[in-house]
N, C-alpha and C positions, 0 to 999 in steps of 0.2 A: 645458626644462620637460617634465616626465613627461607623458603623454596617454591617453588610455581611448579604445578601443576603442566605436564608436556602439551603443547596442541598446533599442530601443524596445517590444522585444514579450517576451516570456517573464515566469518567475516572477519576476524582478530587477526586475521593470519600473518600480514604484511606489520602488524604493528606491536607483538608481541614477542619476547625471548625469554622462552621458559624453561624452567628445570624438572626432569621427570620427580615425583614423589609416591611412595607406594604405602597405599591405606589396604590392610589387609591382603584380600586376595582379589581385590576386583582391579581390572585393568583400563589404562586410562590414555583415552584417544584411541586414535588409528591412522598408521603411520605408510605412507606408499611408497618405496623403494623402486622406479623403475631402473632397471638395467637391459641394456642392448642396444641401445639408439641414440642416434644422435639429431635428429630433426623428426619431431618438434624436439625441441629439449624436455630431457626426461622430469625436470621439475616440473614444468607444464604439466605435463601431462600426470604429474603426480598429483598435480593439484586439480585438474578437474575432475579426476577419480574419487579423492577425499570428499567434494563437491557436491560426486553423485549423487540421486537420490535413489538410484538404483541399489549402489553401493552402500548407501545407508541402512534401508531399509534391511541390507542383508550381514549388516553387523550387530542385530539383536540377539541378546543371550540364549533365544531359542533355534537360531542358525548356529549349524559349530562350524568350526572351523574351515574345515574341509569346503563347505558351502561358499563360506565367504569367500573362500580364493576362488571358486568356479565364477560367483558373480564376478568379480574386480577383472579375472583374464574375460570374459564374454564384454566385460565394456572397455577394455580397452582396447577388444581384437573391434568392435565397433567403430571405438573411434582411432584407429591404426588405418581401417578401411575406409575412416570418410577422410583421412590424410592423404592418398592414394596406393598404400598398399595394400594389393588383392588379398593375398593370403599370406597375412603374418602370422607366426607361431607364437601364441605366448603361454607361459605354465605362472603360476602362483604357488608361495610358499607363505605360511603364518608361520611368526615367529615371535615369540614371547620373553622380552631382554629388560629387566628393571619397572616395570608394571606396565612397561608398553607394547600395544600388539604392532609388529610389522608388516605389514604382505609386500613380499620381493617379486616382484612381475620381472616375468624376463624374457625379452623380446628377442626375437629372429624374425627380421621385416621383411627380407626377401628384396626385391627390385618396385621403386616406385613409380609413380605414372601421373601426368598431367595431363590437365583436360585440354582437348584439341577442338573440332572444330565439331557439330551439329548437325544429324541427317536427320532431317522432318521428311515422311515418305506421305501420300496420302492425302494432302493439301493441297489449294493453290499457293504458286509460289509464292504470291505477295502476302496472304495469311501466314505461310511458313516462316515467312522472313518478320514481319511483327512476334510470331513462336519464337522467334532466335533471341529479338531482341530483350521481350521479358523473361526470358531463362537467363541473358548474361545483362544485367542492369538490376539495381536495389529494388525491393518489392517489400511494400508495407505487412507486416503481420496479421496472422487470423483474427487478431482482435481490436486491429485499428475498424474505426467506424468512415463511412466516406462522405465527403460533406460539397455537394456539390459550389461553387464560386460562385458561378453564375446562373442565377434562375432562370433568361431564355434557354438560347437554342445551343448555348456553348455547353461543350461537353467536360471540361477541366473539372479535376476532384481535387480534393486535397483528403489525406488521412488524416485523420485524429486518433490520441490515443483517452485511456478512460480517465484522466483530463481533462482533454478537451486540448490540448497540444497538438504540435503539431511530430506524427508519430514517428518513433525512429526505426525507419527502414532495414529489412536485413538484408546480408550479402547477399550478391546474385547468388541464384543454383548452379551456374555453371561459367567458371572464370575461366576463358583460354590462359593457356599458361601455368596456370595454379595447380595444386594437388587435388588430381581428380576424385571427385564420390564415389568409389566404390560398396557400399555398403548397401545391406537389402533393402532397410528403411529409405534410402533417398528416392529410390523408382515413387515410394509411395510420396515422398514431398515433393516432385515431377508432378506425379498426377495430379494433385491436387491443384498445383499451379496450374495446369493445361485446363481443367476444369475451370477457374477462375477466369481462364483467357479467354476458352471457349463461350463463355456467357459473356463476356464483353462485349465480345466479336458479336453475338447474336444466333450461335448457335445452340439453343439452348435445352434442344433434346438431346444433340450429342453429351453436354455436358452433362445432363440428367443419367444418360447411360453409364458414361463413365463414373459418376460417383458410384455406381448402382450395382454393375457388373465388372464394375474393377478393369481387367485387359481385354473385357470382350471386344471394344473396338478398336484401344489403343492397347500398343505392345510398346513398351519405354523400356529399353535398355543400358548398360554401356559395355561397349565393345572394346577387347584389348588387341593391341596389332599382333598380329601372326608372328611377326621377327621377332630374336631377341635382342637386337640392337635400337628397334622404335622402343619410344618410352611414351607416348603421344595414346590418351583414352580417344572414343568417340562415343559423344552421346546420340544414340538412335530411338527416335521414337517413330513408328507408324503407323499410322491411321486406316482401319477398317473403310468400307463406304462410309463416306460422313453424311448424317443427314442433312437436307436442306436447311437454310439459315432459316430463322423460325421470322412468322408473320402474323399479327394479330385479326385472330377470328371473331374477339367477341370483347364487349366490355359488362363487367358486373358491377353493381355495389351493394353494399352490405352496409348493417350498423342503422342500419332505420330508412327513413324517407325524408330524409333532410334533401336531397339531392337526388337529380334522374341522371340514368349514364347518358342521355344526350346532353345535360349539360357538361358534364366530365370531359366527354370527348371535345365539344366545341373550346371550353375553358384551353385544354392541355392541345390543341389543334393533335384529335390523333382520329387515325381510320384503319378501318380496315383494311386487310393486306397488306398495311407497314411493314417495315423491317421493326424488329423488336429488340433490344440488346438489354443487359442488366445494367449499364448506365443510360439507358433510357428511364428504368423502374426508378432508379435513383432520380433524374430529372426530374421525374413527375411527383415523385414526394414532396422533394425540396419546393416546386412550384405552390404545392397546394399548402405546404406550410408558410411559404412565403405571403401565399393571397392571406392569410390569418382570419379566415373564418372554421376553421376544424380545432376542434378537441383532441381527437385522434383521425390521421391516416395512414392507413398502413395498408400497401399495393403487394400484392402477388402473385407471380406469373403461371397458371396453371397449364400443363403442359394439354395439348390434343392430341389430334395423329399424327406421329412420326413422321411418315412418310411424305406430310403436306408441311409439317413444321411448324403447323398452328399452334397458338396459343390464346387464351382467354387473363385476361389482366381485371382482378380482379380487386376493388376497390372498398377498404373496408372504414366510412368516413361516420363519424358524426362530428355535426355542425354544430356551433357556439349556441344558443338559440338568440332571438334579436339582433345578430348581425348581418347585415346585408349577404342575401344569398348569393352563392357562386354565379358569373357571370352576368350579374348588375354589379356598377361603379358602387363604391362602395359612399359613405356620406361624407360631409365635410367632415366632422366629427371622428369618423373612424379613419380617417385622411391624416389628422392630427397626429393619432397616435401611432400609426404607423412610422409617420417622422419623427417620431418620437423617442420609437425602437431605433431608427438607424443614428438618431443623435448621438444615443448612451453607446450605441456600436462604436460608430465614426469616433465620439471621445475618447474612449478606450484604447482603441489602436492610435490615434493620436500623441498630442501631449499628455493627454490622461484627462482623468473625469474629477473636478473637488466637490466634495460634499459638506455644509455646512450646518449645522445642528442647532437649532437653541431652545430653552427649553422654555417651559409656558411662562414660569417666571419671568421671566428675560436673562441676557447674560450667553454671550458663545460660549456653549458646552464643547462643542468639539466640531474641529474639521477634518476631513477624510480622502485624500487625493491615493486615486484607485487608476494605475496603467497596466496597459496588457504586457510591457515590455521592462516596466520598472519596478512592480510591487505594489504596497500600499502601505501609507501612511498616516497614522493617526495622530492630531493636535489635541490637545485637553485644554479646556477654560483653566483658567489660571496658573496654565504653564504655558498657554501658545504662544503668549508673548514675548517669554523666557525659552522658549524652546523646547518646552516638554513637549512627548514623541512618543509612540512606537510604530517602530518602521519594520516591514519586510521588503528590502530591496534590493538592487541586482550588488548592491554590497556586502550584503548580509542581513542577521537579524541585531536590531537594534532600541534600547531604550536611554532616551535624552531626556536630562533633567534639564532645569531652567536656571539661570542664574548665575550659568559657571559649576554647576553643583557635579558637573561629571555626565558621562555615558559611559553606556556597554554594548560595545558594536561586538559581533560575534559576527567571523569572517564562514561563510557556510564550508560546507567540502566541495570540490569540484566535480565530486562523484554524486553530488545531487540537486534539486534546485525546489525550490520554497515555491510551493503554488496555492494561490488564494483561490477557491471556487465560489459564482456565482448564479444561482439559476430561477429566472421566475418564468411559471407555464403554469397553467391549467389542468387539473386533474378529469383522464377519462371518464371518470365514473361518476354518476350522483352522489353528491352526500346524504344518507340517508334521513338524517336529522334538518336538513333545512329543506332537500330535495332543487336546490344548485352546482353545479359546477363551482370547485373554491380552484382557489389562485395557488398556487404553491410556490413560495421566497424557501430557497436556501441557499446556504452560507456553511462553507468548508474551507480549512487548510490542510494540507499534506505536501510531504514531501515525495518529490516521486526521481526518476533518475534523468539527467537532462539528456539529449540526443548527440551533443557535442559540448566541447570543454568552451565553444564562445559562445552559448548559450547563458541568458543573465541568472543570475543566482534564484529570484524571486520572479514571479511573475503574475498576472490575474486572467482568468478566464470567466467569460460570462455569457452562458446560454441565457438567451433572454428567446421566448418564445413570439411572436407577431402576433399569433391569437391572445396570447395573457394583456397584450397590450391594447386593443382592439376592447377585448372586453373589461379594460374599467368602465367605456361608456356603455355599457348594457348589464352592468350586474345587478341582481336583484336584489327586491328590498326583501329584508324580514314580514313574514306574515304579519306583525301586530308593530311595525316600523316604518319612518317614514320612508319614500322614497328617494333616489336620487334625482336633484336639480341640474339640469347642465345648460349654461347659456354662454352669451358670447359679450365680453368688455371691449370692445375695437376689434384687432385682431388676436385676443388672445382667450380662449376654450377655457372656460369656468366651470368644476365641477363639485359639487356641494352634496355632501352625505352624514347623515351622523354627526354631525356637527363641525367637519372638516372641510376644507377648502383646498380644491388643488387648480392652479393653473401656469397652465399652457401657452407658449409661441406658436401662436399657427402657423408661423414662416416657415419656422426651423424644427417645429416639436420640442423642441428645450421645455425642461420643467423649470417654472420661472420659481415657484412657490408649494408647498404642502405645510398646512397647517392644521394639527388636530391637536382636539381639548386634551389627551393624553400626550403625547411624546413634545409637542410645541412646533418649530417651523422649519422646514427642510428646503434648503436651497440649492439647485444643482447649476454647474458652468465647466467650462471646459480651464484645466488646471495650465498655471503656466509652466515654466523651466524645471522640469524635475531635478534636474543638477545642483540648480540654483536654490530649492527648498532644502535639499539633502546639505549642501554648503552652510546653510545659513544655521539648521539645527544643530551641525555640528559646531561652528563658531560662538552659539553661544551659551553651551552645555559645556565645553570645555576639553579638558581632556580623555583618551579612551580609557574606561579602567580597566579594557581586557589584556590579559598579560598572554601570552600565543606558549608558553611554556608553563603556566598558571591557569589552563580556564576552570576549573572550578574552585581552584583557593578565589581567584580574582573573581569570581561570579559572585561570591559567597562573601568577600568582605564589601563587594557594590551593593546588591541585593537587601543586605541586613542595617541598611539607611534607611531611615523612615521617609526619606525624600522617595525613594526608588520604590518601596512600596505601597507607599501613596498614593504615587501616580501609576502604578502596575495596575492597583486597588481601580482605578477612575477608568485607566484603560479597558479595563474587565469588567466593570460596570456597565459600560458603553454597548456592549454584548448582551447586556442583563444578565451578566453573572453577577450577583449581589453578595459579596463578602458579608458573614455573618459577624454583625457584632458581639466583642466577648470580652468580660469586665472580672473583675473580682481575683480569683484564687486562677481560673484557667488563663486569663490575660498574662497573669503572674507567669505562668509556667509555661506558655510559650515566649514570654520572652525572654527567661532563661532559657528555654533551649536554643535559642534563636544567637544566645550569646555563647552557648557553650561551643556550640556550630562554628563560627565564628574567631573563638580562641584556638578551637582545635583547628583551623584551619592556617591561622595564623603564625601557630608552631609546626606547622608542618603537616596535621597529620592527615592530610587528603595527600600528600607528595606523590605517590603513588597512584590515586584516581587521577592525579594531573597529568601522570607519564602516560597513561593508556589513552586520554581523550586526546591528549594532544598530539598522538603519535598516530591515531585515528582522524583528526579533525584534518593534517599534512599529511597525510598519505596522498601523495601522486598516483594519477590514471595511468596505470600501466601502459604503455606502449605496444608490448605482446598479448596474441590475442591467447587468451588457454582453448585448447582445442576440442570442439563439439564433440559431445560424447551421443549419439542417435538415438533416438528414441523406437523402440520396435512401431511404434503408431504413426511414425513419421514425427518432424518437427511442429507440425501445426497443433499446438495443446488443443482440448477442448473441453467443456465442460464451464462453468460461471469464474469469472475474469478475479471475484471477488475471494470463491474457496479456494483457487489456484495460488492467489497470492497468498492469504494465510495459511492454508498447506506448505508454502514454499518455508514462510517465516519462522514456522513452529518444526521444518525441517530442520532450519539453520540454528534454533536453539537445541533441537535435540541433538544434534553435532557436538555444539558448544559444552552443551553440560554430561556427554559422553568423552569430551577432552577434558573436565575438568571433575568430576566427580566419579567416574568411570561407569560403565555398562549396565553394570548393576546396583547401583544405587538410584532412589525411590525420586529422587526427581528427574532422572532421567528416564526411566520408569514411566512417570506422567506424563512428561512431553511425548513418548513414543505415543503416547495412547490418545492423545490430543490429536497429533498429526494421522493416526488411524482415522478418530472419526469426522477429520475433516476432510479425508481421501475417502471418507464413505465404506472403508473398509472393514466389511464386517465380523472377517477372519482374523484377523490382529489385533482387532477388537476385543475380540473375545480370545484371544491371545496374551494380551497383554494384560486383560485383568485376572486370568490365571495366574500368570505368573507374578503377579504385586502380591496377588490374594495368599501365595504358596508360599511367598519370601520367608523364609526367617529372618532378614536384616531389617526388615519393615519394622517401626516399631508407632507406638500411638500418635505422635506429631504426622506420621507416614500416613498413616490413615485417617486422620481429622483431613487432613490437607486434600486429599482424595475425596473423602464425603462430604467435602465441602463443594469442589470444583467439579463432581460428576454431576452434568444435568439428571438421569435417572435415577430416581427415587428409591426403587430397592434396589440398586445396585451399590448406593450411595448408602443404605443404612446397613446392605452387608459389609463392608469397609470401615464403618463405626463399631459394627458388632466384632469385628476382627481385632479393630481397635482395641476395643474392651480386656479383650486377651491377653492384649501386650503392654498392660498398664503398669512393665517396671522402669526404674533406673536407669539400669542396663540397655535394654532398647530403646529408651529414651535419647541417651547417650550415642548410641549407632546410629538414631533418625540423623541429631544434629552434626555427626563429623561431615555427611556429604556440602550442609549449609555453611559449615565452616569452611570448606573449599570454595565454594560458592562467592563467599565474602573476600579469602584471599587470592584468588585468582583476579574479581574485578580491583584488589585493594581498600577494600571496604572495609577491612576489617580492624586495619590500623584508625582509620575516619572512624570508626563508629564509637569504638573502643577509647578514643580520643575524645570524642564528643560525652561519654559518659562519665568518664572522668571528673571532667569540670561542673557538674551536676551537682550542687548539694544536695543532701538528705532530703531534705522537704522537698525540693523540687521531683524529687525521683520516687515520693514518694505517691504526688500526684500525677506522675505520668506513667504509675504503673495502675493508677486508678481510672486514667483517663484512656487507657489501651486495652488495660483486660479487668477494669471493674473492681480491681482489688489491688489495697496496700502493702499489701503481708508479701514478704519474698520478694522484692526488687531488693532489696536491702544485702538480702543476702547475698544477691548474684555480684553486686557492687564491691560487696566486701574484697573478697579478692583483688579485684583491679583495682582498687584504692589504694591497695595495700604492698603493691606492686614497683617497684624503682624507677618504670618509666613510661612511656607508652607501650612502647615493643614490649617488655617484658610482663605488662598489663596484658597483651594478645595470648599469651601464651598460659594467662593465666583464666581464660575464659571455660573451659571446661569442667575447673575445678568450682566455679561461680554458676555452672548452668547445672549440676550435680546438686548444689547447695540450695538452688532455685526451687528445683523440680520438689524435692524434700519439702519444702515450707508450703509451698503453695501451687506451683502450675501444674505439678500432676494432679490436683485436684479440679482448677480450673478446664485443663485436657479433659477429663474423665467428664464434667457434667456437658463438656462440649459435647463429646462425640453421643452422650444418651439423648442428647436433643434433636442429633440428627441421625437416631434409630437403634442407638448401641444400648445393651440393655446392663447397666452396672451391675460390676460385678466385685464382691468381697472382697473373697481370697485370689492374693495374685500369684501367677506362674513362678516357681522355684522359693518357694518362701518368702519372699519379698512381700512386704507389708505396706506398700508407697500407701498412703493415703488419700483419698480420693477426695473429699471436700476438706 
């Protein structure tokens, strides 16, 4: 009987039942037993522990044990205290049962406590009372960005997040009635808030202090009541003298002489001895990007004296060159395109934007209806008629064939939502090569998490900058090139470049036409009934081929139609991704694999990759929140939006393949060492390649794989030399048992093993020439599982096949790998072992 690997914590978690299995001596997963409590529930909070990255980071094989349980009870007495018990007792115990580690927490909570009502000391009352309000109401996160709505005088923001969505808010700090924060961390997510308010408000040397000196002016506590029969916290914070609200003493600019600060000021109507607040700073940006004459502006409040609450606003701008300087009306011309920009806006949020394509030949290549609210979808010449498609919409992801030939709508999870990006602006800087400002178009999709479950599945975002748009009519020509032409047919803005044609509604800004000698004619209009396209594609493509207990059997016999990836092929063109053409012997052998794929899927043998996606794809948003575990730094993370999240990602595999390969095996091993230097950690760092480098289970796959993925050059060709070493059988054989967990845990292993099966000789003989350059030993790995009674009993026979591999040929193929990236071959190998090297 087959068995799974245990794992209780990671993203699998809701969707996987596993069986513990014990490889040697290494141990696998980590399991959190809480005992003592009963709100939160102890699963809960079992599970945000497993979660932690605290607690991860302190189940590496160079922590023992002992340590580990100090971490797990400090973060759960953390978050026990942001639950509102003051001083709960908790002890940990490891426990080692069937290859799995346990740690038994076991709590004594003591009497718990809610948050009551709010003493602001220190303020005026009506400041105080706005203080109340943003401690108990949602407040956007440190890393949403603020986008002001209105570019007068109105002060409304809305957050974004790095999207460009709209950002999801965390809970207040402080709910009456709920379990109060007791914890040392939250004073400091207090402060932080009070600082954010304080600069709203416009006091913005007070906030400078308190970032600066911490409690020197404000003292932020929570108070517990004297009786033992209150259960009721209070949150107290008091304020030192406050300095005066701050007022602008001075205006600077910077970034050149494009621009005098009297025009700055007259433009932005600002003077001296204002009141000054940080959504005023925001105002003034949005403004000056909105006029779209700047490259770059970026405003910053330089503080004065305290005591008077001055401050200096200081402006750091360069101008487009050729466009009308700040405060002159700008031309008819730059008029256009400004309406131009809010066309493609106003479409977007609308019905949507269509895009219509065709190429110089003639003939509609493709059309393209892009909404902020619906996704985007793409038509192809000679299926639009028929309904060929690919869509990302608030249905799903989807590809429509034409003709009745079928679709495969894939319903998304509710735990995330499909976001198209789009951005065109102007780059700060000279190109050095032409010595202009270039234009910069991108084009991105990701998934990101949506804010709420009636939020649509798909969606489009699109920074479009007012200066990028402004400067089509002023961009420069090439030194030894003609210029650009711009004139006027009636009422519509004609502009002629390079042998292209674009124009303009000077009504409306609509792009009515672009035509150039390379790509052919671009047509934009405003898209009608999104429902009603999405109905239609589906009426006449036919039925869905996704099966919702089948998505990768059913992906995989859709997919392997030449209809489907034909038009995948066209859709992907469209991108200028250009499929390479491939004839002959290779043609040949991918589309036996393509069949073998295919058959094995058809028998069954993905069954198993089907239960894990699909149990993933229907997994329901839990209802219970698992309980915040604090951060010593406060909640506000810091540091780039971008390492945060792949430190988070490369946490969540190191979790994953410490549940399923255990602690000490070589690729969990790498993931630890990945997620080091992307936490910038340079002690674990160099921790971790200790301990790889020291391993005896490591063996030459362990360190090709290593010298391959280290950026660092002699670190990577010590790892090859190491390599070198371990050029047996035997440790060959120890590399691949963790991969082999690897494979059955996702179910791969039966699919792959499946897929090789149905392989003839020749074809397997070319796809071991076409993956590692040589024909010799695929054969033999084959044998085995050929030879096998079925699938299943073909998996079982893969060790005996990569044994026989190694022999013939990959320990040769290993060995010249790893001298090329610094390992220095070596003869004779470790324990009499003779493997051969070429």
């Amino acid at each position: 009987m087959r068995t799974r690997v245990a794992g209780v914590g990671g993203w699998l978690r809701n969707s996987l039942v596993v069986t513990a299995v014990v490889v040697g001596s290494a141990a696998f997963g980590l399991e959190i037993d809480v005992r003592g409590i009963a709100s939160p529930r102890p699963e809960l909070l079992a599970r945000a522990l497993e979660d932690d990255e605290e607690v991860l980071r302190s189940s590496t094989p160079a922590v023992t044990d002992e340590r580990m349980a100090m971490a797990v009870s400090k973060q759960a007495r953390l978050a026990l205290q942001r639950q509102g018990y003051p001083e709960p007792q908790v002890s940990s115990t490891v426990e080692a049962a069937e290859g799995l580690r346990r740690v038994v927490v076991t709590v004594e909570h003591g009497s718990r406590f809610v948050a009551g009502g709010i003493e602001i000391t220190g303020l005026p009352e009506p400041l105080a009372e706005r203080l109340r309000e943003r401690l108990t109401t949602p407040q956007p996160p440190a890393s949403a960005k603020p986008r002001v709505v209105d570019a007068g005088n109105a002060k409304t923001l809305v957050w974004l997040n790095d999207q460009g969505r709209p950002a999801r808010l965390n809970a207040p700090l402080w709910s009456p009635g709920e379990p109060a924060a007791l914890d040392a961390p939250y004073t400091e997510t207090v402060q932080t808030l009070v600082a954010r308010f304080l600069r709203d408000e416009g006091y913005l040397h007070a906030a400078e202090r308190l970032k600066q000196s911490r409690y020197a002016d404000c003292e932020i506590a929570v108070h517990l009541p004297k009786t033992a029969e209150a259960d009721t916290a209070t949150l107290a914070i008091r304020f030192a003298a406050l300095p005066p609200a701050s007022t602008l003493q001075a205006v600077e600019v910077t970034g050149g002489e494009s621009v005098a600060a009297a025009t700055v000021r007259e433009f932005l109507d600002i003077t001296n001895g204002m009141p000054v607040t940080e959504m005023d700073r925001q105002r003034w940006d949005e403004q000056l990007r909105q006029s779209g004459r700047f490259v770059r502006h970026e405003i910053s409040l330089r503080m004065g004296d305290a005591a008077e609450g001055s401050v200096t606003a200081v402006f750091d701008l360069i101008a487009y060159p050729g466009v009308s300087p700040l405060g002159e009306p700008l031309t008819r011309e730059e008029e256009v395109m400004l309406r131009f920009r809010d066309w493609l806006a106003d479409s977007l949020a609308g019905s949507g934007l269509k895009i219509t394509w065709t190429q110089p030949a003639g003939g509609a290549e493709a059309s393209c209806l892009l909404s902020a609210d619906h996704g985007a979808m793409l038509q192809l010449a000679g299926h639009a008629g028929a309904g060929g498609a690919l869509a990302f919409t608030d249905a799903g992801v989807g590809l429509f064939l034409g003709g009745g030939a079928g679709r495969f709508e894939l319903p998304l999870s509710a735990m995330g939502q499909a976001v198209v990006q789009a951005a065109l602006s102007v780059r700060d800087t000279v190109d050095p090569k032409t010595g202009h400002y270039r234009h910069d178009l991108s084009l991105g999709a990701s998934i990101g998490s949506s804010t709420s479950e009636d939020d649509p599945a798909a969606v489009v975002t699109a920074r479009i900058e007012p200066v990028a748009c402004i400067a089509f009519v002023h961009r420069a020509s090439a030194a030894d090139g003609p210029g650009q032409e711009i004139s006027w047919e009636g009422d519509s803005l004609v502009l002629k470049r390079d042998g292209g044609v674009a124009r303009f509604d000077g009504a409306s800004g609509q792009l009515l036409e672009l035509v150039t000698p390379e790509f052919g004619r671009i047509r934009l209009e405003q898209a009608g009934s999104w429902q009603t396209a999405l109905a239609d594609l589906r009426g006449v493509s036919g039925d869905n081929a996704y099966v919702q207990e089948r998505p990768v059997s059913s992906a995989i016999g859709f997919f392997s139609s030449s209809s489907a990836r034909g038009l995948l092929g066209e859709a992907l063109g469209v991108f200028g991704v250009k499929a390479e053409t491939v004839g002959g012997e290779q043609a040949d052998l991918w589309a036996a694999v393509a069949g073998a794929v295919k058959a094995a899927a058809a028998d069954g043998g993905f069954a198993e990759v089907d239960g894990l996606v699909s149990a993933f794809l229907t997994t329901p948003r839990s209802d219970e929140e698992t309980p915040k575990i604090p951060s010593p730094k406060g909640d506000e993370a810091g540091g780039d939006p971008l390492m945060r999240a792949l430190a988070k990602i490369s946490g969540k595999a190191w979790s994953w393949l410490d549940q399923t390969c255990g602690r000490d095996a070589w690729p969990t091993g790498l993931a630890r060492l990945g997620n080091a230097v992307l936490r910038q950690d340079g002690g674990a760092m160099f921790q971790e390649v200790t301990m790889y480098m020291g391993s005896e289970e490591t063996g030459p796959l362990a360190h090709l794989v290593a010298a391959s993925v280290i950026p660092m050059k002699p670190v990577a060709a010590s790892f090859a030399m190491r390599g070198q070493t371990r050029m047996t059988a035997k440790a060959f054989q120890n590399d691949c048992v963790p991969i082999m967990q690897i494979f059955e845990k996702s179910g791969l292993d039966l699919a792959l093993v499946s897929t090789l099966r149905r392989l003839d000789a020749d074809a397997l003989d070319h796809l071991g020439e076409s993956l590692l350059g040589s024909r010799e030993g695929v054969a033999a790995l084959l044998e085995p599982l050929h030879a096998a009674a079925s699938d299943e009993a073909a998996v079982a026979a893969v060790p005996d096949g990569l044994a026989a591999w190694w022999d013939a040929s990959l320990g040769g193929t290993v060995s010249l790998a790893l001298e090329q990236r610094g390992g220095t071959a070596i003869a004779t190998r470790p324990d009499g072992d003779e493997t051969l090297r070429r």
